[in-house]
C-alpha positions in Angstrom: 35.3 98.4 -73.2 36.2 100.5 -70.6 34.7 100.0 -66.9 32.5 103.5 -67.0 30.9 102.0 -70.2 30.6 99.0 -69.1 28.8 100.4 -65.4 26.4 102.5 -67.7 25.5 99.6 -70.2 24.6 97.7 -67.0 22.6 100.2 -65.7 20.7 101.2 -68.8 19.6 97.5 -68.9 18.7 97.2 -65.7 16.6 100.3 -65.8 15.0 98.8 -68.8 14.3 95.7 -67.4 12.8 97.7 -64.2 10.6 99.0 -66.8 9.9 96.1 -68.4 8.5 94.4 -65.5 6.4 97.9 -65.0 4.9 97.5 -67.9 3.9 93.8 -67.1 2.2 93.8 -64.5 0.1 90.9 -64.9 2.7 88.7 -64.6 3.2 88.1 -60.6 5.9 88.0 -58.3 5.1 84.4 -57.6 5.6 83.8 -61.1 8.7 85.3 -61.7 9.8 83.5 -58.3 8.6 80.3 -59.6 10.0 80.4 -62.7 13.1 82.4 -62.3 14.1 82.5 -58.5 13.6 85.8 -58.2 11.2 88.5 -58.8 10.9 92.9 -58.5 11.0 92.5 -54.5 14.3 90.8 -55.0 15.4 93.4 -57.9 14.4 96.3 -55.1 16.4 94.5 -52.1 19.4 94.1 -54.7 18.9 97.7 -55.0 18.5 98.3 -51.3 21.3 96.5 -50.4 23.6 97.9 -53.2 22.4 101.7 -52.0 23.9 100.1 -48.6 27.1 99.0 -49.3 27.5 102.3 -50.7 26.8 104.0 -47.4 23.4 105.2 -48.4 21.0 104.6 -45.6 18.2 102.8 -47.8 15.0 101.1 -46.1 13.3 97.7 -47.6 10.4 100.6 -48.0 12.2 103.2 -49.9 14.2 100.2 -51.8 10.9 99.0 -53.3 9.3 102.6 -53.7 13.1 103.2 -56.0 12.4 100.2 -58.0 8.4 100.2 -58.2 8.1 103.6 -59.0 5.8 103.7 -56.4 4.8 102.9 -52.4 4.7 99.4 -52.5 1.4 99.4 -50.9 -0.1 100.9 -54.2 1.6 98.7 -56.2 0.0 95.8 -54.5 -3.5 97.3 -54.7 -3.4 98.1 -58.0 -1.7 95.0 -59.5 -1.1 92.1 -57.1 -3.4 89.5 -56.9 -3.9 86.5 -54.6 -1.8 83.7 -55.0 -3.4 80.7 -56.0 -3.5 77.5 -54.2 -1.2 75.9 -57.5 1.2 79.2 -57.5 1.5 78.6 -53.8 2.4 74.8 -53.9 4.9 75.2 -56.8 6.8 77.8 -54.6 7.3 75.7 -52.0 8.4 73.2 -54.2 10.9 75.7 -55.7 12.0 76.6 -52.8 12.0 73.7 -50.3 16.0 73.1 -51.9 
């Protein structure tokens, strides 16, 4: 496979998995942070910091707004809930390391 095809096969799957995680959004970040180690606000700051290293000037606001599809702000409103007192105690277990 050649490296263009291989750069759009990447991208196609992480635009599907972007949409993906749209489309879910009752699972929660804590979740995904719990479980996998990372969740969309890491996926947008990958994205951020990617647009950086590229010389695009790219804000943790605008990174998350790329990936979300929205301000974060709305997405928070309209989806996020409060973490629970269990949620909370497994991610600092998870992340104590």
């Amino acid at each position: 496979m050649d490296k263009q095809t291989q750069i759009e096969l990447e991208a196609a799957a992480f635009r599907r998995l972007r949409d993906h995680l749209a489309e879910r959004s009752d699972v929660q970040n804590i979740d995904m942070m719990n479980l996998a180690g990372f969740c969309r606000n890491c996926l947008s700051r990958w994205y951020q910091e990617a647009a950086n290293e590229k010389g695009i000037e790219m804000s943790k606001d605008e990174g998350r707004e790329a990936f979300y599809g929205m301000p974060f702000s709305t997405w928070k409103e309209k989806h996020q809930t409060d973490a629970s007192a269990a949620q909370k105690a497994a991610f600092e277990t998870s992340h104590s390391k």
